[in-house]
PQR file of N, CA, C, O and H, with PARSE charges and radii, in Angstrom:
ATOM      1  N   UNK A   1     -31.937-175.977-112.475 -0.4000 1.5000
ATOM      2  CA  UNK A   1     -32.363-176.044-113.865 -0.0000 2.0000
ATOM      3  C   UNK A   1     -32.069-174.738-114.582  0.5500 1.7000
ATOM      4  O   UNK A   1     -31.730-174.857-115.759 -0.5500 1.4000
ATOM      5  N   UNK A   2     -32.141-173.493-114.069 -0.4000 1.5000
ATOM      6  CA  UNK A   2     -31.588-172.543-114.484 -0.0000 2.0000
ATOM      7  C   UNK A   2     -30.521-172.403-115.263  0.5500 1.7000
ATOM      8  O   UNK A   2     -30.440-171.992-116.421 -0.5500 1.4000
ATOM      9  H   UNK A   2     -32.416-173.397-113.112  0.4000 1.0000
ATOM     10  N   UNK A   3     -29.400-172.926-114.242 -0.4000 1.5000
ATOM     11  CA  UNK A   3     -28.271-172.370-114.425 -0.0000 2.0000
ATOM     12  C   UNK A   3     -27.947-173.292-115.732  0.5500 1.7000
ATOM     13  O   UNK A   3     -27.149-172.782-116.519 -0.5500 1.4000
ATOM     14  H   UNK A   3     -29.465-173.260-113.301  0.4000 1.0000
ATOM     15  N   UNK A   4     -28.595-174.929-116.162 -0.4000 1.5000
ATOM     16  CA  UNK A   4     -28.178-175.271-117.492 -0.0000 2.0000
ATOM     17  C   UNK A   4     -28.509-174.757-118.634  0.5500 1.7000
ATOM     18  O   UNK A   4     -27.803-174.836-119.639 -0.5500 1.4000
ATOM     19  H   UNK A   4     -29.243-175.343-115.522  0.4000 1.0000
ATOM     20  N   UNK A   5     -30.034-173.967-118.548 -0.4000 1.5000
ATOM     21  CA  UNK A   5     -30.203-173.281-119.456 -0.0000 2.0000
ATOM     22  C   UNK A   5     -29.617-172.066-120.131  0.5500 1.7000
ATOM     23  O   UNK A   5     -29.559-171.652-121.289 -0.5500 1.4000
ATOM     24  H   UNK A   5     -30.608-173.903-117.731  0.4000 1.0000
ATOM     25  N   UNK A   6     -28.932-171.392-118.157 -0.4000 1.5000
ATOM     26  CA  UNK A   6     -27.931-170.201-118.897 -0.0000 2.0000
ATOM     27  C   UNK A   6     -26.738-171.067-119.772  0.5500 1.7000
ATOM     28  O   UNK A   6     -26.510-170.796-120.951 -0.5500 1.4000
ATOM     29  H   UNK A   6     -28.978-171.729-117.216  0.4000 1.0000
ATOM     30  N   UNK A   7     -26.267-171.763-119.294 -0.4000 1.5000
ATOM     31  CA  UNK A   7     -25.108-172.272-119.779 -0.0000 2.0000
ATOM     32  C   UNK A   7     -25.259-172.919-121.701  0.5500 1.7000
ATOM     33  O   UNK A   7     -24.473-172.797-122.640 -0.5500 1.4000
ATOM     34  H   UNK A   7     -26.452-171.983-118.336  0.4000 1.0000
ATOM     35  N   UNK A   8     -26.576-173.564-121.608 -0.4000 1.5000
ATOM     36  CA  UNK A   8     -26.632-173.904-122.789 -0.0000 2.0000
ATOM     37  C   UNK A   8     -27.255-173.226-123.636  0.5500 1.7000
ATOM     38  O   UNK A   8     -27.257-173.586-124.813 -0.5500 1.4000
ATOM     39  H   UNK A   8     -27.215-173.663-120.845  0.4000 1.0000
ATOM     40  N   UNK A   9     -28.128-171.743-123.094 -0.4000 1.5000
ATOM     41  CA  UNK A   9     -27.710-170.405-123.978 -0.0000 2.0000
ATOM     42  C   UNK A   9     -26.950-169.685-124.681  0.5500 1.7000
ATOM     43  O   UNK A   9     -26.925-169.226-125.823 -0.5500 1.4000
ATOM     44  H   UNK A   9     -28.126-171.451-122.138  0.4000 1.0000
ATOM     45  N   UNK A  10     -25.986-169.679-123.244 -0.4000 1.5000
ATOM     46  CA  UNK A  10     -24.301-169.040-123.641 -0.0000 2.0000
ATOM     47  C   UNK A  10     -23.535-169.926-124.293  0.5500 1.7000
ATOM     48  O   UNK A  10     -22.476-169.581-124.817 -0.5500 1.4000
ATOM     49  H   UNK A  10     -26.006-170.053-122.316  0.4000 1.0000
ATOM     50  N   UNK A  11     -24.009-171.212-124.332 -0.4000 1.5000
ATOM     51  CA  UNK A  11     -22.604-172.039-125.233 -0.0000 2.0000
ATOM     52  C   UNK A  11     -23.306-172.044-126.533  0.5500 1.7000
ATOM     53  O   UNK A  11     -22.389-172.178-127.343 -0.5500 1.4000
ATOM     54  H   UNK A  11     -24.869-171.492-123.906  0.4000 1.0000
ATOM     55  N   UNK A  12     -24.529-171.966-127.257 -0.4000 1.5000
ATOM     56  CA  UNK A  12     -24.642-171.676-128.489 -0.0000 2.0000
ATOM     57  C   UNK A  12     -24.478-169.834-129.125  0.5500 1.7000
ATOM     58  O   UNK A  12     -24.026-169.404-130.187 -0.5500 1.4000
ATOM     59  H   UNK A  12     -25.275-171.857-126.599  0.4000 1.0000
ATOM     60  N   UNK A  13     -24.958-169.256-128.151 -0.4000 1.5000
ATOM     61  CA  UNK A  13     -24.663-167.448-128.638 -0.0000 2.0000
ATOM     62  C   UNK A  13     -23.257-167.262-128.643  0.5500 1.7000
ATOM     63  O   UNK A  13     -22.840-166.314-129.307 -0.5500 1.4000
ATOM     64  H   UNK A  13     -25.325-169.605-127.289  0.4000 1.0000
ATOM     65  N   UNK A  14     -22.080-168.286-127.770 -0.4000 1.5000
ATOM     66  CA  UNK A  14     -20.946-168.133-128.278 -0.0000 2.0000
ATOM     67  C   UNK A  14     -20.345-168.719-129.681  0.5500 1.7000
ATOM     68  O   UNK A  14     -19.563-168.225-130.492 -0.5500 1.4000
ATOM     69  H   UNK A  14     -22.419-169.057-127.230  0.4000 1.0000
ATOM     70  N   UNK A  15     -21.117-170.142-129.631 -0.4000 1.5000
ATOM     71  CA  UNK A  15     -20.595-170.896-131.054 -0.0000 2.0000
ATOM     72  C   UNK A  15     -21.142-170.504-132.143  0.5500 1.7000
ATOM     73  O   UNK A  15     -20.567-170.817-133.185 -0.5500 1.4000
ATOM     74  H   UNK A  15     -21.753-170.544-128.971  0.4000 1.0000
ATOM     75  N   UNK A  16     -22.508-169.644-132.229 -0.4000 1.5000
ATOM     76  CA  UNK A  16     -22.476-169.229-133.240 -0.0000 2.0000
ATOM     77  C   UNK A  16     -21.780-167.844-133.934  0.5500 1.7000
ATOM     78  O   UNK A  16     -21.539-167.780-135.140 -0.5500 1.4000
ATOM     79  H   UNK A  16     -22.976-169.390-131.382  0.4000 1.0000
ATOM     80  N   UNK A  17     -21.482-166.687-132.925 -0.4000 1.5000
ATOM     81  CA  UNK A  17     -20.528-165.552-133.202 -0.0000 2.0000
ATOM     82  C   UNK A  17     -18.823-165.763-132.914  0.5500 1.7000
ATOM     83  O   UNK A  17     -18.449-165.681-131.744 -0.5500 1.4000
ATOM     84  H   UNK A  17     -21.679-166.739-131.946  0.4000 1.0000
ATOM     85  N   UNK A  18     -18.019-165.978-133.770 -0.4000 1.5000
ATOM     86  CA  UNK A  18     -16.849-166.067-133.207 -0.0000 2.0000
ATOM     87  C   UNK A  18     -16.434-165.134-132.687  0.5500 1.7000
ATOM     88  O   UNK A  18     -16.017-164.247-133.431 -0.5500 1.4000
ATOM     89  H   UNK A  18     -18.323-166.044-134.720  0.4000 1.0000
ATOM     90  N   UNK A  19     -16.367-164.928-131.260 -0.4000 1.5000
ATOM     91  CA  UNK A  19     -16.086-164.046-130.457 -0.0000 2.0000
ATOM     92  C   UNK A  19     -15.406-164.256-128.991  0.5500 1.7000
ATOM     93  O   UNK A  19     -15.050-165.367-128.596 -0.5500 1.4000
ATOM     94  H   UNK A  19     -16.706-165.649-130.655  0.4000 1.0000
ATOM     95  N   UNK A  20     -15.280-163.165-128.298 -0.4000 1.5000
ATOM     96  CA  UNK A  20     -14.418-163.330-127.034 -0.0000 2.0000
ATOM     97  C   UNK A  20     -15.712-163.342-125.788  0.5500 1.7000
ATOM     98  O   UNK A  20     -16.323-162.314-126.080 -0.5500 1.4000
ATOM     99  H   UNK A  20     -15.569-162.263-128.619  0.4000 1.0000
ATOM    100  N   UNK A  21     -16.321-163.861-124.763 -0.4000 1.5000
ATOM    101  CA  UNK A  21     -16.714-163.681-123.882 -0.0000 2.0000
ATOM    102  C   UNK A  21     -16.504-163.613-122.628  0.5500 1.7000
ATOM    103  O   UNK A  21     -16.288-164.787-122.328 -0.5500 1.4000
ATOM    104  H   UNK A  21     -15.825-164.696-124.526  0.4000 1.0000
ATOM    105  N   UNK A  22     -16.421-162.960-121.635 -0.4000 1.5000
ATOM    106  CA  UNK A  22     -15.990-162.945-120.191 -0.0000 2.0000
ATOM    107  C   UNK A  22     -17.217-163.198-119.211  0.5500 1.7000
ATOM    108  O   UNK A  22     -18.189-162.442-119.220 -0.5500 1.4000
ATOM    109  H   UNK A  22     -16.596-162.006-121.878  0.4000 1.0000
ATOM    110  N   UNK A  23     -17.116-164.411-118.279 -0.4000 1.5000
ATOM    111  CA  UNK A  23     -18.215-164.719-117.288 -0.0000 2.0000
ATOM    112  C   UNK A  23     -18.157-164.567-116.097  0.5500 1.7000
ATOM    113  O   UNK A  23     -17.784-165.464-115.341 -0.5500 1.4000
ATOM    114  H   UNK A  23     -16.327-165.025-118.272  0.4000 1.0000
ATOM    115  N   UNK A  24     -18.508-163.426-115.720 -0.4000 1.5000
ATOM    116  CA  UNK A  24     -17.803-163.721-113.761 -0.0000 2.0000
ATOM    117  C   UNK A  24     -19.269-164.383-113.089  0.5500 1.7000
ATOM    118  O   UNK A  24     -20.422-164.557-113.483 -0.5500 1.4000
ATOM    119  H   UNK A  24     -18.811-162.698-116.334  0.4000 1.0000
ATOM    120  N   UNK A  25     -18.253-164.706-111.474 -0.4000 1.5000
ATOM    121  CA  UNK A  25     -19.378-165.136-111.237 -0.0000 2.0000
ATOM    122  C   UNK A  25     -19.085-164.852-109.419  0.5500 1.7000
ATOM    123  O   UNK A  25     -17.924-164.841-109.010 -0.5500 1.4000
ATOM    124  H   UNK A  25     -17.316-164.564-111.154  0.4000 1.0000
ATOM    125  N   UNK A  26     -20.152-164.656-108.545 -0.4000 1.5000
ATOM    126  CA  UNK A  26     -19.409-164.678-106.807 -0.0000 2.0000
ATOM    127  C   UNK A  26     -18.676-166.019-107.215  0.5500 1.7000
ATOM    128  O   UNK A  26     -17.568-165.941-107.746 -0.5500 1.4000
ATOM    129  H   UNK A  26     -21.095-164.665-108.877  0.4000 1.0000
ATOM    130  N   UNK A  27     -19.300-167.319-106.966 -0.4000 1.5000
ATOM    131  CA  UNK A  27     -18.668-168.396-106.657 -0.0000 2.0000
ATOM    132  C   UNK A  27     -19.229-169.157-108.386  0.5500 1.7000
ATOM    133  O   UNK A  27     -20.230-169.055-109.095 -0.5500 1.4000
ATOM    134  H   UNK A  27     -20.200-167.382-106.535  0.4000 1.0000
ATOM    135  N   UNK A  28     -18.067-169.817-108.443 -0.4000 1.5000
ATOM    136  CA  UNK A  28     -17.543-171.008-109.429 -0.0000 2.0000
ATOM    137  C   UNK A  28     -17.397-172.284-109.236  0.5500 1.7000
ATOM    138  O   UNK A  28     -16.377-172.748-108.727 -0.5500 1.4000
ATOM    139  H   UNK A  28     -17.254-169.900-107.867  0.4000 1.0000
ATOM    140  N   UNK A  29     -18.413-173.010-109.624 -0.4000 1.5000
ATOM    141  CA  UNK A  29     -18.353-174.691-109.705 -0.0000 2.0000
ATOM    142  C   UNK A  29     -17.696-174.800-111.162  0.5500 1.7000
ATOM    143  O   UNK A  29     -17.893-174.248-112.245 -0.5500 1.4000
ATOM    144  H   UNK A  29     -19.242-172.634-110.038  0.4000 1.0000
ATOM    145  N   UNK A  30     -16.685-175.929-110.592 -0.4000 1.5000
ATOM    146  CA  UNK A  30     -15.820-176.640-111.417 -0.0000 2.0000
ATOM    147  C   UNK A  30     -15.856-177.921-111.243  0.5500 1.7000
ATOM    148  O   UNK A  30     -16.140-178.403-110.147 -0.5500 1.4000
ATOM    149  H   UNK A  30     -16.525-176.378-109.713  0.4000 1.0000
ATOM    150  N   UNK A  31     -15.511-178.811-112.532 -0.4000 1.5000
ATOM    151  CA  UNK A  31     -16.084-180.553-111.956 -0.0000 2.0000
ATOM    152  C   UNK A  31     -14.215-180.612-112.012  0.5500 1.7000
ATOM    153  O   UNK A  31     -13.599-181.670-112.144 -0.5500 1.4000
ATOM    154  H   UNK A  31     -15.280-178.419-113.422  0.4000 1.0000
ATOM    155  N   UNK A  32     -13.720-179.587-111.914 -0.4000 1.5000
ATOM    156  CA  UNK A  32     -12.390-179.856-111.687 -0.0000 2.0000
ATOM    157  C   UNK A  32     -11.351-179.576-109.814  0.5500 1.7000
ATOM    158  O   UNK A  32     -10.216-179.635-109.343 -0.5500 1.4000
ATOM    159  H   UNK A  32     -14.220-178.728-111.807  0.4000 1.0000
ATOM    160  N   UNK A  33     -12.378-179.358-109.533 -0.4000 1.5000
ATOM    161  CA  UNK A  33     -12.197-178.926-107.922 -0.0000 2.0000
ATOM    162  C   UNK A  33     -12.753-178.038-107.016  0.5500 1.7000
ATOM    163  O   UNK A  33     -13.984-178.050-107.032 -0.5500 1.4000
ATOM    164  H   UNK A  33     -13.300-179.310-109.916  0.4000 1.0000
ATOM    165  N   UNK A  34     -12.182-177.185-106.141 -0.4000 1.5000
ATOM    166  CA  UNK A  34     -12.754-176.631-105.365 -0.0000 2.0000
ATOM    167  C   UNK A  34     -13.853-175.140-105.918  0.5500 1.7000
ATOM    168  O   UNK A  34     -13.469-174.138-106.521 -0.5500 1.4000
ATOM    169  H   UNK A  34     -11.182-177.176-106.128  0.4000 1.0000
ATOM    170  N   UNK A  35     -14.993-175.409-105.542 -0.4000 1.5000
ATOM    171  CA  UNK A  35     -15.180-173.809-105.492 -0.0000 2.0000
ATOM    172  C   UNK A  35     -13.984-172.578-105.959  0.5500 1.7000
ATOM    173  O   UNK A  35     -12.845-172.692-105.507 -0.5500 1.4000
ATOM    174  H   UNK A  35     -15.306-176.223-105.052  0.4000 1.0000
ATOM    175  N   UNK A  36     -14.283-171.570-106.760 -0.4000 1.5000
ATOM    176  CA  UNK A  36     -13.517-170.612-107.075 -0.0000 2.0000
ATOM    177  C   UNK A  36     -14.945-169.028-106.815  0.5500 1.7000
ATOM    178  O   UNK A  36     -16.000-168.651-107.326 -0.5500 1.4000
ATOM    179  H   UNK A  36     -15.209-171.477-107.127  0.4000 1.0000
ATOM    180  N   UNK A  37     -13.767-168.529-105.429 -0.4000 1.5000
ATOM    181  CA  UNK A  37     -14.839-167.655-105.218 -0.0000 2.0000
ATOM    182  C   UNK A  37     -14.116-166.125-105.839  0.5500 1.7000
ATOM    183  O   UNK A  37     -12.968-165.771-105.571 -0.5500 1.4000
ATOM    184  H   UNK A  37     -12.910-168.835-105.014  0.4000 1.0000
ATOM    185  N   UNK A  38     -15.309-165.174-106.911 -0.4000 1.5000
ATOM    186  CA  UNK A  38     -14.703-163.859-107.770 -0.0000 2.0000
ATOM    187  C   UNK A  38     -14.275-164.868-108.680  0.5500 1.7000
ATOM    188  O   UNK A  38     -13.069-165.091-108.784 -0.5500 1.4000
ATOM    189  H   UNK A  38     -16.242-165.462-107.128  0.4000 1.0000
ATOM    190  N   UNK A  39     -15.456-165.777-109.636 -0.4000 1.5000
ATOM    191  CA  UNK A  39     -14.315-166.793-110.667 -0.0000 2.0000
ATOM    192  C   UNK A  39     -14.793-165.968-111.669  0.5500 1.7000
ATOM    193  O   UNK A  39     -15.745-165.188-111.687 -0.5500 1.4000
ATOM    194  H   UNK A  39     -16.436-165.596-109.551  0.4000 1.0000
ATOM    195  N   UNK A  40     -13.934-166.286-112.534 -0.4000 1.5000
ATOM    196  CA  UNK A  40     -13.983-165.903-114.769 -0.0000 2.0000
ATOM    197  C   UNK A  40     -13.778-167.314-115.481  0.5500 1.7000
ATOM    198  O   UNK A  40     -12.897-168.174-115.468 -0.5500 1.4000
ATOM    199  H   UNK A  40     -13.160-166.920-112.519  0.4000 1.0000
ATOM    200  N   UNK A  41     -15.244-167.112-116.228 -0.4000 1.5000
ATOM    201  CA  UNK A  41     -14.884-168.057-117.596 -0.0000 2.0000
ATOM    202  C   UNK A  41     -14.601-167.603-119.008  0.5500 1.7000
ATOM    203  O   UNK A  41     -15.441-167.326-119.864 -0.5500 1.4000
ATOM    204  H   UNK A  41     -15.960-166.414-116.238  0.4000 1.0000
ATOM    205  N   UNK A  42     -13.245-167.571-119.120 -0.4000 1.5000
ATOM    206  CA  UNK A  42     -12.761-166.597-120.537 -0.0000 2.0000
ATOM    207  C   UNK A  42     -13.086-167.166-121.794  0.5500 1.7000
ATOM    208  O   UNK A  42     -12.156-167.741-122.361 -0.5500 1.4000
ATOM    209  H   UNK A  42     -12.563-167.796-118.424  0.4000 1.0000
ATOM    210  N   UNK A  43     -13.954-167.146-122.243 -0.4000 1.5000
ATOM    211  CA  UNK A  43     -14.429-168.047-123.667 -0.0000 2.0000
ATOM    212  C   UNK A  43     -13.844-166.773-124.814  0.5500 1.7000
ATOM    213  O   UNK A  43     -14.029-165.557-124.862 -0.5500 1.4000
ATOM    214  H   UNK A  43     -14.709-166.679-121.783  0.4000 1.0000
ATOM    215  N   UNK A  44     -12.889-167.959-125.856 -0.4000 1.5000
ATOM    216  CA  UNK A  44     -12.607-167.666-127.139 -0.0000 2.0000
ATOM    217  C   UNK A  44     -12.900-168.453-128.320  0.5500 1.7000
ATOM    218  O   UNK A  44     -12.256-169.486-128.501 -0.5500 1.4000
ATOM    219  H   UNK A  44     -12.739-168.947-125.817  0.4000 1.0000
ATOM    220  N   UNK A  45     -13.793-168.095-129.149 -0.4000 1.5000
ATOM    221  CA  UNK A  45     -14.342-168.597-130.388 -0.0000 2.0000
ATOM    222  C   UNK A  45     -14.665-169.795-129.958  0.5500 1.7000
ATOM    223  O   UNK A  45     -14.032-170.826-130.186 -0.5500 1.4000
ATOM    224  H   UNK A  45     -14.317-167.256-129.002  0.4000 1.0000
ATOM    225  N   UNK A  46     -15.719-169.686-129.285 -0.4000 1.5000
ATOM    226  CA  UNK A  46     -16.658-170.925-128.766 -0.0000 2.0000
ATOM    227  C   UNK A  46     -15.952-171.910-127.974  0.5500 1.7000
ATOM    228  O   UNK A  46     -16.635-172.798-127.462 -0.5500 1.4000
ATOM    229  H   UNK A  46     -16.234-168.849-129.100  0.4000 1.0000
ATOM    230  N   UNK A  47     -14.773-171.904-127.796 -0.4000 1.5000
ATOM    231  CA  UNK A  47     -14.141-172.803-126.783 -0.0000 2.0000
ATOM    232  C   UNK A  47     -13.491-171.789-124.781  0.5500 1.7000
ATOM    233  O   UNK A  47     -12.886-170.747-124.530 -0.5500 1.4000
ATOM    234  H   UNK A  47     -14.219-171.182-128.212  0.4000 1.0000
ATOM    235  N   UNK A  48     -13.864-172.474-124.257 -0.4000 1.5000
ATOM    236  CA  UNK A  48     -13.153-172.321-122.791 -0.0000 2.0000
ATOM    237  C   UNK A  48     -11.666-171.867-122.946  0.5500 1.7000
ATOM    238  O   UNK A  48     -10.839-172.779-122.927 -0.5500 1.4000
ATOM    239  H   UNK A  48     -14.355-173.320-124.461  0.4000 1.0000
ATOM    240  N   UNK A  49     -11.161-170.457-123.113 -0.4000 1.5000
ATOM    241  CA  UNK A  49     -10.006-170.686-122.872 -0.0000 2.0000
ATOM    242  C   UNK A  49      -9.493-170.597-121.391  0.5500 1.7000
ATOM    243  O   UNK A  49      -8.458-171.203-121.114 -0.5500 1.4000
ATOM    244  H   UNK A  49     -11.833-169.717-123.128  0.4000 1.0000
ATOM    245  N   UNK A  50     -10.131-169.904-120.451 -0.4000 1.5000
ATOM    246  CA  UNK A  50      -9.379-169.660-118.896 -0.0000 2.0000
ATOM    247  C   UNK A  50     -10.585-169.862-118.156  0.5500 1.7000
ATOM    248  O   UNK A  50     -11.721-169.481-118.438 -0.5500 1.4000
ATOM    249  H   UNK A  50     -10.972-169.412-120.676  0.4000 1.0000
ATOM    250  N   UNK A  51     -10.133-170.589-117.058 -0.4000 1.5000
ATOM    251  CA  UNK A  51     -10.891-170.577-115.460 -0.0000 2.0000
ATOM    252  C   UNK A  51     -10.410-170.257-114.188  0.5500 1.7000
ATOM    253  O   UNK A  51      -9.693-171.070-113.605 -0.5500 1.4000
ATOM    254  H   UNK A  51      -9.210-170.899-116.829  0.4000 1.0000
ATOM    255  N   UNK A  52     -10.671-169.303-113.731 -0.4000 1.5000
ATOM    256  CA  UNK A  52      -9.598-168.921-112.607 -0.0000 2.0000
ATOM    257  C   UNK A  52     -10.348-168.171-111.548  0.5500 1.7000
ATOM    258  O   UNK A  52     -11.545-168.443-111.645 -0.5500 1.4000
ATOM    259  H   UNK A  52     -11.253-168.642-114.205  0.4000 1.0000
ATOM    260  N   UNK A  53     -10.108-167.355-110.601 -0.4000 1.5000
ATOM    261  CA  UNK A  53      -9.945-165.963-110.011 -0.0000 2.0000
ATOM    262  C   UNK A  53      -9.805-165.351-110.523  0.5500 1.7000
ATOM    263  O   UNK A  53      -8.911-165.471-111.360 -0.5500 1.4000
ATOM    264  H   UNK A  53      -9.135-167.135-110.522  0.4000 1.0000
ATOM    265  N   UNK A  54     -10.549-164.224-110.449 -0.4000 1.5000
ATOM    266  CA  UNK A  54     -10.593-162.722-111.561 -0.0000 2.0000
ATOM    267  C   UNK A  54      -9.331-162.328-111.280  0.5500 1.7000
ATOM    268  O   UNK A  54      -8.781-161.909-112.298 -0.5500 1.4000
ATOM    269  H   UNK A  54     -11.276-164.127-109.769  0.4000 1.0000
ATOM    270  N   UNK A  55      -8.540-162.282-110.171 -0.4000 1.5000
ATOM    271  CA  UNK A  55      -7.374-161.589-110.253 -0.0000 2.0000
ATOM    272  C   UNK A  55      -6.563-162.188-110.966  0.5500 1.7000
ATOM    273  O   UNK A  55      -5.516-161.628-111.291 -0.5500 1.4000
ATOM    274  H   UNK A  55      -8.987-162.622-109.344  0.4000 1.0000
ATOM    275  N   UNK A  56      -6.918-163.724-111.458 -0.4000 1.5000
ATOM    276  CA  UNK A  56      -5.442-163.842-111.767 -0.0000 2.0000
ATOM    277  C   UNK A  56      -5.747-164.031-113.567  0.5500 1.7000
ATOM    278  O   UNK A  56      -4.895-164.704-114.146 -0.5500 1.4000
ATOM    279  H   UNK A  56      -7.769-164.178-111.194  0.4000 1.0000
ATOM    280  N   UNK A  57      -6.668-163.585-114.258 -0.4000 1.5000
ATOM    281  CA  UNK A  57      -7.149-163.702-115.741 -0.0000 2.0000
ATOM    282  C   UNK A  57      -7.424-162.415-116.135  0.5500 1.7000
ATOM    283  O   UNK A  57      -8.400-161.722-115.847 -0.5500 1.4000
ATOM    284  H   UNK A  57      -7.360-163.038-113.788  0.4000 1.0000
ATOM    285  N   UNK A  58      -6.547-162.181-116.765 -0.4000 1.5000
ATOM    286  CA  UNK A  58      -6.740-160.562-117.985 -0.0000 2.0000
ATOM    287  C   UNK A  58      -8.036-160.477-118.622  0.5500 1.7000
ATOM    288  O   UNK A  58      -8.149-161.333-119.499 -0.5500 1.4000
ATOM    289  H   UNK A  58      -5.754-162.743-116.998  0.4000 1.0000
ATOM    290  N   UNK A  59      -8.870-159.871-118.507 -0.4000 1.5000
ATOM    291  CA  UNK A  59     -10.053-159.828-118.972 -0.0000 2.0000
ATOM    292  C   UNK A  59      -9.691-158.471-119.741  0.5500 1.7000
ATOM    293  O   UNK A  59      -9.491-157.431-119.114 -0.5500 1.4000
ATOM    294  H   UNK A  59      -8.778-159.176-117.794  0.4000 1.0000
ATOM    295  N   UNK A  60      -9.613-158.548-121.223 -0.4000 1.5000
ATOM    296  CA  UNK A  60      -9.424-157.759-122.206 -0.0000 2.0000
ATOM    297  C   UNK A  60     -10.537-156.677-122.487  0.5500 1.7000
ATOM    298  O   UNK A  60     -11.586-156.873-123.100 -0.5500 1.4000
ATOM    299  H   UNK A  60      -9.776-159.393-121.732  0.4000 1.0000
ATOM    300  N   UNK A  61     -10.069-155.395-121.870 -0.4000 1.5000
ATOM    301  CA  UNK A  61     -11.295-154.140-122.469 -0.0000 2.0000
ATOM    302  C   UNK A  61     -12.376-153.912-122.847  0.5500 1.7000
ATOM    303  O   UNK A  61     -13.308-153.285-122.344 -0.5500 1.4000
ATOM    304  H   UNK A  61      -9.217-155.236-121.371  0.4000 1.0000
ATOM    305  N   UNK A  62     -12.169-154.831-124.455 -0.4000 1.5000
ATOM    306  CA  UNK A  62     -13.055-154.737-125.634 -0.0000 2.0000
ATOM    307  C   UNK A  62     -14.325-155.524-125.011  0.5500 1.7000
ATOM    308  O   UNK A  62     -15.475-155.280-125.376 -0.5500 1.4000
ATOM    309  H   UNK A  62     -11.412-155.340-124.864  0.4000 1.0000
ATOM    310  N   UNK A  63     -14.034-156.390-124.136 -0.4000 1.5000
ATOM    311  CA  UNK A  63     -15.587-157.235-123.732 -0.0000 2.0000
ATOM    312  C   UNK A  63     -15.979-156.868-122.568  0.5500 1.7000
ATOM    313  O   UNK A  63     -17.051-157.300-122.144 -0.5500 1.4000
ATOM    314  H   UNK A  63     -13.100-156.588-123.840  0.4000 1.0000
ATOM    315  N   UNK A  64     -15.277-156.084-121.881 -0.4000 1.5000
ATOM    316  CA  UNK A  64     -15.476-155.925-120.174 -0.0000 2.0000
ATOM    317  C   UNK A  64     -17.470-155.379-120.345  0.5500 1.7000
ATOM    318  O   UNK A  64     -18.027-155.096-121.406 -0.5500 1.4000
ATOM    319  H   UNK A  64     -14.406-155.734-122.226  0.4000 1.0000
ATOM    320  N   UNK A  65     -17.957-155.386-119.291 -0.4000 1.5000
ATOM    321  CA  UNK A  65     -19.511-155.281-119.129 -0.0000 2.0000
ATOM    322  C   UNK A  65     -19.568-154.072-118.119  0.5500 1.7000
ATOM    323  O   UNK A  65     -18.957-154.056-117.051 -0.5500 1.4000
ATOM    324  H   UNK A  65     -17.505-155.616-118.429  0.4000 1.0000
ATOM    325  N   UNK A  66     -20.429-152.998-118.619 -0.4000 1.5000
ATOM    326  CA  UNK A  66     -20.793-152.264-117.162 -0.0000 2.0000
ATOM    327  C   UNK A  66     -22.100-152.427-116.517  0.5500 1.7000
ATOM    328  O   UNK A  66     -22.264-151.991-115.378 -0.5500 1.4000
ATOM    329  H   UNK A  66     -20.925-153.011-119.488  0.4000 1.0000
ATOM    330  N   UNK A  67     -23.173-153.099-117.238 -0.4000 1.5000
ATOM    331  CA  UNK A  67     -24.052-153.476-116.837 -0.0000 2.0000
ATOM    332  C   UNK A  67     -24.251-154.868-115.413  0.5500 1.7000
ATOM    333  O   UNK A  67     -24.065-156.039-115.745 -0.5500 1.4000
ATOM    334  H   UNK A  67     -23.040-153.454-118.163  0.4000 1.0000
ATOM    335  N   UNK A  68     -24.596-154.557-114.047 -0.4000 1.5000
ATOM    336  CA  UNK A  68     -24.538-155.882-113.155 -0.0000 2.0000
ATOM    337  C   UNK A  68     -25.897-156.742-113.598  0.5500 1.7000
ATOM    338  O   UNK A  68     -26.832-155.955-113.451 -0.5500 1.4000
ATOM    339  H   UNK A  68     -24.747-153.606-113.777  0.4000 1.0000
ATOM    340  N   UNK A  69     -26.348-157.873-114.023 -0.4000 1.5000
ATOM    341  CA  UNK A  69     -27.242-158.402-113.933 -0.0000 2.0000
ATOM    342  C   UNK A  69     -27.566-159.121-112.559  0.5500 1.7000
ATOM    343  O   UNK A  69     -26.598-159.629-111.993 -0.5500 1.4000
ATOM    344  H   UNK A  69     -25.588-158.513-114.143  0.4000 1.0000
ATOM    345  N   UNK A  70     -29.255-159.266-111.731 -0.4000 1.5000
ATOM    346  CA  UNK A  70     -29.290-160.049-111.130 -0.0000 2.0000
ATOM    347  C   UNK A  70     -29.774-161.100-110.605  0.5500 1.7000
ATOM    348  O   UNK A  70     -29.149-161.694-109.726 -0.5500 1.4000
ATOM    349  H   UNK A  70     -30.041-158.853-112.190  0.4000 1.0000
TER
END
């Protein structure tokens, strides 16, 4: 139950600021396949643009986080 509330937190604090967000995560559920373990969800102006492995998605400067939450 958590994790829908983060999600349906983060999908209105994104739709309402048009902005860039970066989500890592250890492991990544996708209803598109396997587990993605070190995943990123690259959100641009309220839409999903990338899902991947951190290595393989440019995560742009301007949003990077130094804070770990846990």
């Amino acid at each position: 139950m958590k994790i829908w509330s983060f999600l349906l937190t983060l999908g209105l604090l994104v739709s309402s600021a048009q902005a860039q967000l970066a989500v890592r995560a250890d492991t990544l559920y996708t209803m598109a396949g396997a587990p993605i373990e070190n995943g990123v969800v690259l959100i641009r102006d309220g839409k999903i643009e990338q899902v991947g492995p951190a290595q393989a998605i440019r995560i742009p400067e301007a949003i990077g986080c130094s804070k770990r939450w846990s």
